[in-house]
C-alpha positions in Angstrom: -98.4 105.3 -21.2 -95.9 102.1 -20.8 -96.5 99.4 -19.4 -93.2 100.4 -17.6 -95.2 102.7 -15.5 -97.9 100.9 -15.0 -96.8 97.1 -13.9 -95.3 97.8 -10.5 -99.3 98.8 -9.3 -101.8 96.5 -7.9 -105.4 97.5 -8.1 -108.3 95.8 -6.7 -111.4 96.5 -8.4 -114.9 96.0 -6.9 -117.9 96.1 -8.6 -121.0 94.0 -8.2 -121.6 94.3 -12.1 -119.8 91.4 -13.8 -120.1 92.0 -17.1 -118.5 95.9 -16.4 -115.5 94.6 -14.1 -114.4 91.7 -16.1 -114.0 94.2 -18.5 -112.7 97.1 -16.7 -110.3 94.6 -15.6 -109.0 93.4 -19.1 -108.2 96.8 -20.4 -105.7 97.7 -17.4 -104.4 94.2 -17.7 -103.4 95.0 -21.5 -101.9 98.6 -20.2 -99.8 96.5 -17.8 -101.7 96.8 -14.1 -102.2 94.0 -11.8 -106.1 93.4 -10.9 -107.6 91.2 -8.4 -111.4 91.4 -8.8 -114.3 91.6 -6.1 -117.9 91.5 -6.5 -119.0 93.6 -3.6 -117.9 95.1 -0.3 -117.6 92.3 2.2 -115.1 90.2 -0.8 -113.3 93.1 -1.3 -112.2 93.2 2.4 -111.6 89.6 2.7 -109.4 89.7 -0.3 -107.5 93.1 1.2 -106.5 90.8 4.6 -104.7 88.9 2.3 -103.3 90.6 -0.2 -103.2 94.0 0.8 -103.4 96.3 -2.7 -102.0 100.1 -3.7 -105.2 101.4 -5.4 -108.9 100.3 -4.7 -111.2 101.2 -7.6 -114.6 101.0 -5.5 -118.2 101.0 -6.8 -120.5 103.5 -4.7 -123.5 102.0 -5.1 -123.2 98.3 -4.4 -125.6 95.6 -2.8 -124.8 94.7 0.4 -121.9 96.4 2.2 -122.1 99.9 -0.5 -119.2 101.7 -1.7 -118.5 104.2 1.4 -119.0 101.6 4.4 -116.7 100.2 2.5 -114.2 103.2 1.8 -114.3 103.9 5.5 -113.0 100.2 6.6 -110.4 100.2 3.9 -109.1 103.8 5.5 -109.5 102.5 9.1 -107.5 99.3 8.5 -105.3 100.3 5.4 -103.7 103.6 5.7 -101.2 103.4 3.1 -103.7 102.7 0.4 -105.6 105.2 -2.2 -109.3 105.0 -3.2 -111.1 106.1 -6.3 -114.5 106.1 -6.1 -116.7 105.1 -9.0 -120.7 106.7 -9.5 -123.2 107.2 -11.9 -124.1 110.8 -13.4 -127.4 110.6 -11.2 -124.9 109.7 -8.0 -122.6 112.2 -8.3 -123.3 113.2 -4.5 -122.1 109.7 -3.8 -118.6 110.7 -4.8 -118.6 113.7 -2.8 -118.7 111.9 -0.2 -116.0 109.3 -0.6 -114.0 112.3 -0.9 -114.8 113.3 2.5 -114.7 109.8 3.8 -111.2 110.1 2.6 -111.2 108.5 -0.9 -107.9 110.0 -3.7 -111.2 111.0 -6.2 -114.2 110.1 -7.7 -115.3 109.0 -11.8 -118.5 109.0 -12.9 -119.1 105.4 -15.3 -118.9 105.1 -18.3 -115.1 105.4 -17.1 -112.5 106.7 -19.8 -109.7 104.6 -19.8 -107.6 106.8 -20.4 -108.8 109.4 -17.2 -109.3 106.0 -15.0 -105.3 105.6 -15.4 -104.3 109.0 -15.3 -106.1 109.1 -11.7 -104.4 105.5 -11.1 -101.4 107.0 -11.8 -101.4 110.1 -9.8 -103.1 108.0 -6.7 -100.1 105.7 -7.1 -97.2 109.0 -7.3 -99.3 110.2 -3.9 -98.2 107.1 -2.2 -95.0 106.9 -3.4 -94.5 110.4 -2.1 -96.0 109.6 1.4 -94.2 106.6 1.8 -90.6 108.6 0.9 -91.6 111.6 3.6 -92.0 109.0 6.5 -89.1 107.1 5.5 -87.5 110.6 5.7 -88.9 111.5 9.0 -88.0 107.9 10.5 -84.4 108.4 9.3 -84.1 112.1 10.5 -85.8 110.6 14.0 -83.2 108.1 14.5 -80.3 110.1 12.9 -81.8 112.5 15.9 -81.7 110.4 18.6 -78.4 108.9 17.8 -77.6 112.8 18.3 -79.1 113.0 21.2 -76.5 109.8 22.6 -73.5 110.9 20.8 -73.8 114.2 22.6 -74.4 112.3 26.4 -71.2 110.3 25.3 -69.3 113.4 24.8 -69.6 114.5 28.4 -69.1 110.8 29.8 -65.5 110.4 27.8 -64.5 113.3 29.8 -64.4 111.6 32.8 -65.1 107.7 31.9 -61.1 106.8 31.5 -60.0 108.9 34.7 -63.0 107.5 36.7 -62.1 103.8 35.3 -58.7 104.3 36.3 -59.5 105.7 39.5 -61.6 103.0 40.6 -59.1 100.1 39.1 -56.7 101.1 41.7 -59.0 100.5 45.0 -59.9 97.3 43.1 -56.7 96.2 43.0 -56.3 96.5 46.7 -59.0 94.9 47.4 -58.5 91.8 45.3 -54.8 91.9 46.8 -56.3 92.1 50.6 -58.9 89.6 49.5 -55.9 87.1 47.8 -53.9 87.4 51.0 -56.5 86.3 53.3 -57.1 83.7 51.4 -53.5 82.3 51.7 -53.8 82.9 55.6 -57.3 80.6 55.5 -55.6 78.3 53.6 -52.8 77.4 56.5 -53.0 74.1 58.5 -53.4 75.9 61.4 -56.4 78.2 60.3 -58.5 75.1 59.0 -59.9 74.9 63.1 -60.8 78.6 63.4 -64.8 78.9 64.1 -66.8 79.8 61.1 -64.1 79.4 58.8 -66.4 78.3 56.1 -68.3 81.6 56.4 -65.2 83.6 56.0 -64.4 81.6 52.8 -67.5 82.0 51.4 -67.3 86.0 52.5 -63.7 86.0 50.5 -65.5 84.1 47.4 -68.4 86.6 47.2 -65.2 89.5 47.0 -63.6 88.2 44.2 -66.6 87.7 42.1 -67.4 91.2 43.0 -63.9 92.5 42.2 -64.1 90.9 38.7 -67.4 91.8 38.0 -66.4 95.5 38.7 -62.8 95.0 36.9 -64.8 93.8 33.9 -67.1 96.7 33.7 -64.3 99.2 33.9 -62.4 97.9 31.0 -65.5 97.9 29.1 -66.0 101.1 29.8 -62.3 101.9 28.5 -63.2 99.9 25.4 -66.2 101.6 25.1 -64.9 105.2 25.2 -61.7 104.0 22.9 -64.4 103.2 20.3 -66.4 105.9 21.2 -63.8 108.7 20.7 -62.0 107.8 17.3 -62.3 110.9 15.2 -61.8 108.6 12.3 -61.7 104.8 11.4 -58.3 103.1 9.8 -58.6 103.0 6.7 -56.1 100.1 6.6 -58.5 97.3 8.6 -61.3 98.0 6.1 -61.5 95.2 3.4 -64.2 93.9 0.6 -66.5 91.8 2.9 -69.0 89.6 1.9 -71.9 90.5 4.6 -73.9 87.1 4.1 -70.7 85.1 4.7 -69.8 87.4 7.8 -73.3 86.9 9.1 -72.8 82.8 8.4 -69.6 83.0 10.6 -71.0 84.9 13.1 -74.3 82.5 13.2 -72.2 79.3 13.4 -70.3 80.9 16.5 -73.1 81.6 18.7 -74.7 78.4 17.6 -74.0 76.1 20.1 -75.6 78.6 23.0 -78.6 78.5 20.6 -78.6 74.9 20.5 -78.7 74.7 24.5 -82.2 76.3 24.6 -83.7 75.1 21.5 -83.0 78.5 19.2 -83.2 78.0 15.8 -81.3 80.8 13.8 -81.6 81.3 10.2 -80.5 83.2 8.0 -82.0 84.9 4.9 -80.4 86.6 1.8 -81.4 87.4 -1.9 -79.0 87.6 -4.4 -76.4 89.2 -5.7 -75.5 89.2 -1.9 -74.1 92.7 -0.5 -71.2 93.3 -0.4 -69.5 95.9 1.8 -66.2 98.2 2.8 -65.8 98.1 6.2 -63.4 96.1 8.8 -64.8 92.7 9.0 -63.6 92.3 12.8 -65.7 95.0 14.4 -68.9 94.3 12.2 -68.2 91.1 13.6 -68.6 92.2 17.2 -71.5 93.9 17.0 -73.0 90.9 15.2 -72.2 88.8 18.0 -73.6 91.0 20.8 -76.6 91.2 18.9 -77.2 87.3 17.8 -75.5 86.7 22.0 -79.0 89.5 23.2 -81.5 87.8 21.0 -81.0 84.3 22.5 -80.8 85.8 25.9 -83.8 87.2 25.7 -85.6 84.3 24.7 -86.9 82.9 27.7 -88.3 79.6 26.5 -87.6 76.7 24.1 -87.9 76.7 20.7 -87.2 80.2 19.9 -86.8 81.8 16.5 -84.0 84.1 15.4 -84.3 85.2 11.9 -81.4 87.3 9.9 -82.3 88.8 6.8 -79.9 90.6 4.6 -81.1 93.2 1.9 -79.1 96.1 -0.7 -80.1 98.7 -2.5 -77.2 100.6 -5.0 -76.2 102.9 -2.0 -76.9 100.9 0.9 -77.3 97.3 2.6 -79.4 96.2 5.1 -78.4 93.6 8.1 -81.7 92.5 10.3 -81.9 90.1 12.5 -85.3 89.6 14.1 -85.8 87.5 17.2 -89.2 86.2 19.1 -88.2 86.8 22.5 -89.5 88.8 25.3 -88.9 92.3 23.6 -88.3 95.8 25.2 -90.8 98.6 26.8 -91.0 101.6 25.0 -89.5 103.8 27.6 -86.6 101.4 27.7 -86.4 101.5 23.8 -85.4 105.2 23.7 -82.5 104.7 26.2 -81.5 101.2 24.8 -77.7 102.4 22.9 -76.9 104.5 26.5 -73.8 103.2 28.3 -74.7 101.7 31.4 -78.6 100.7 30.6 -79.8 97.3 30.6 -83.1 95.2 31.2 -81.3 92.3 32.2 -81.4 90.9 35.5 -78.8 92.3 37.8 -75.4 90.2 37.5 -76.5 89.5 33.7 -75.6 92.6 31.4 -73.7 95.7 32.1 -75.3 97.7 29.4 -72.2 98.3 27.6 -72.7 96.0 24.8 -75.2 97.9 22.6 -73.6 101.4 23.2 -70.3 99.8 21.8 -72.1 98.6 19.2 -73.4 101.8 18.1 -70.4 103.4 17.9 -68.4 100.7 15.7 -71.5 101.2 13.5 -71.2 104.9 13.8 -67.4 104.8 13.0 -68.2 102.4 10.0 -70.2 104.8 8.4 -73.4 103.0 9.1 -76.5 103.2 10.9 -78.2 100.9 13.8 -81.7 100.5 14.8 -84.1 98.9 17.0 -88.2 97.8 17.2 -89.6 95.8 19.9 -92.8 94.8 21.0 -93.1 93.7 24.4 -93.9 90.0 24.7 -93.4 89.7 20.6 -90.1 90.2 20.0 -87.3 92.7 18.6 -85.6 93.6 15.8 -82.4 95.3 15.1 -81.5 96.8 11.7 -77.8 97.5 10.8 -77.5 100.0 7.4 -74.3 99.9 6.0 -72.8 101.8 2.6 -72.5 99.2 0.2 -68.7 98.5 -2.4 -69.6 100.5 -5.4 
């Protein structure tokens, strides 16, 4: 066993024998495992609310708080950790029942090093296994429910660019009618017609009206467009630094930040990502999203944190605001064209679904978590420059 193996796990052991945990403690240190140390049950939770452990090595009989109260706040509170229960030959019983309390396995002292790590070890290759099935399932979920909207936006693109020109044509007629009228209000002699103020204001309330439909039609062209590529160019994709792109993109919407007190950072670890993918339509996206966050915060002094990551197939753009977050039923319907929890006159709920698709196009992957009244949190996964 190499301390290869070993030195990614952190163990809290607790024991309210000294003597046998200092040394306990000592002899995984030497094979490489992190220990923190606790004396009894109450310590060893206080300890976990900080620094929240892989493995607990757990005493049974304790004073105080013993061994299985303890087991069953550590399963109540820390789901994703592994317990191995430690008894005496005469309290073997005590083990059984950390097993059904929901502890990894029992040892009775005097421990074997060797079999403590073994079980350390297989605890630890549990967790990792757990922890790779639900990142599966979350990705299979979202890969499924970006299904689900690629399939609604199959039927829409049908019609969307016939209805958006259909509609463009009344417009037109109407902001012509509207245009004229105004010219005829505008005449010397008209200025002395009763209520000419009302009609004006009638005529103003038209226009805004007309543009505000004009502007959702040709997103909605936009929107299928980038909706309906079978492929991206090739020839717009370029080497793009990702933490420089995200610095441009944060400088741009900083002065609407600024207005309402938003501070935006930005976090990244080197060597920073680097990515193959057309640097103007990432861009977008980036923009909508930064532009949504500080919408949504309502009040002064708001927080918007980006956060770029990379593994060797993949990077990761997240950017993470405080504001007034999203409802779970409007979470599921948050990339469908049309859907927005802004206030009326204040989002046509085009945005994100054009978003999704220049992700989509680009090979990537986007995501969202909210928590009403906490915040939300979009994540962007891109393939990374090999």
């Amino acid at each position: 066993m190499t301390n290869d193996m070993t030195n990614e796990i952190n163990i809290l052991l607790v024991d309210d024998e000294d003597s046998y945990r200092e040394i306990l403690s000592k002899r995984l240190a030497r094979r490489g495992i992190h220990v923190l140390q606790a004396e009894g049950g109450e310590k060893a939770l206080q300890i976990l609310e900080k620094h929240p452990v892989d493995i607990i090595i757990l005493d049974v009989k304790m004073q105080g708080m013993d061994g299985i109260e303890c087991l069953r706040h550590i399963k109540e509170r820390y789901e994703g950790s592994e317990v191995i229960m430690l008894t005496g030959h005469a309290e073997i019983h005590g083990g059984v029942e950390g097993i059904k309390s929901g502890a990894f396995d029992y040892l009775t002292k005097p421990v074997e090093l060797e079999h403590l790590i073994r079980k350390i070890m297989q605890a630890h290759n549990k967790i990792r296994r757990c922890l790779a099935e639900k990142q599966e399932i979350e990705f299979k979920e979202r890969v499924k429910q970006q299904m689900v909207v690629a399939e609604r936006l199959v039927a829409l693109g049908t019609m969307a660019t016939g209805v958006a020109h259909e509609i463009n044509n009344p417009l037109a007629v109407i902001k012509d009618s509207a245009g004229l009228l105004q010219q005829i209000l505008s005449k010397p002699e008209m200025r002395t017609i009763p209520r000419i103020d009302d009609f004006e204001k009638g005529l103003e309330r038209i226009n805004k009206a007309v543009n505000r439909a004009s502007k959702i039609t040709q997103q909605l062209l936009q929107a299928v467009k980038t909706q309906t590529m079978d492929m991206v160019d090739p020839s717009t994709f370029v080497e793009v630094s990702l933490k420089e792109l995200l610095e441009e993109a944060i400088a741009l919407v900083e002065p609407e930040a600024s207005l309402k007190q938003i501070k935006v950072s930005l976090k990244s670890v080197e060597p920073h990502p680097i990515s193959w993918t057309d640097p103007f339509q990432l861009l977008q996206v980036l923009l909508n999203l930064l532009s949504n966050s500080i919408q949504a915060i309502a009040v002064d002094s708001g927080q918007i944190t980006c956060s770029l990551s990379s593994s060797l197939e993949e990077a990761k753009i997240v950017i993470k605001d405080n504001g007034c977050g999203i409802s779970k039923e409007n979470l599921a319907r948050i990339f469908e064209p049309f859907f927005t929890t802004k206030d009326p006159g204040k989002g046509t709920g085009i945005g994100l679904y054009v978003s999704w698709g220049i992700i989509a196009n680009l090979g990537g992957l986007i995501s969202v978590e909210s928590d009403i009244g906490k915040g939300t949190t979009f994540t962007i996964t891109l393939p990374v420059k090999k």
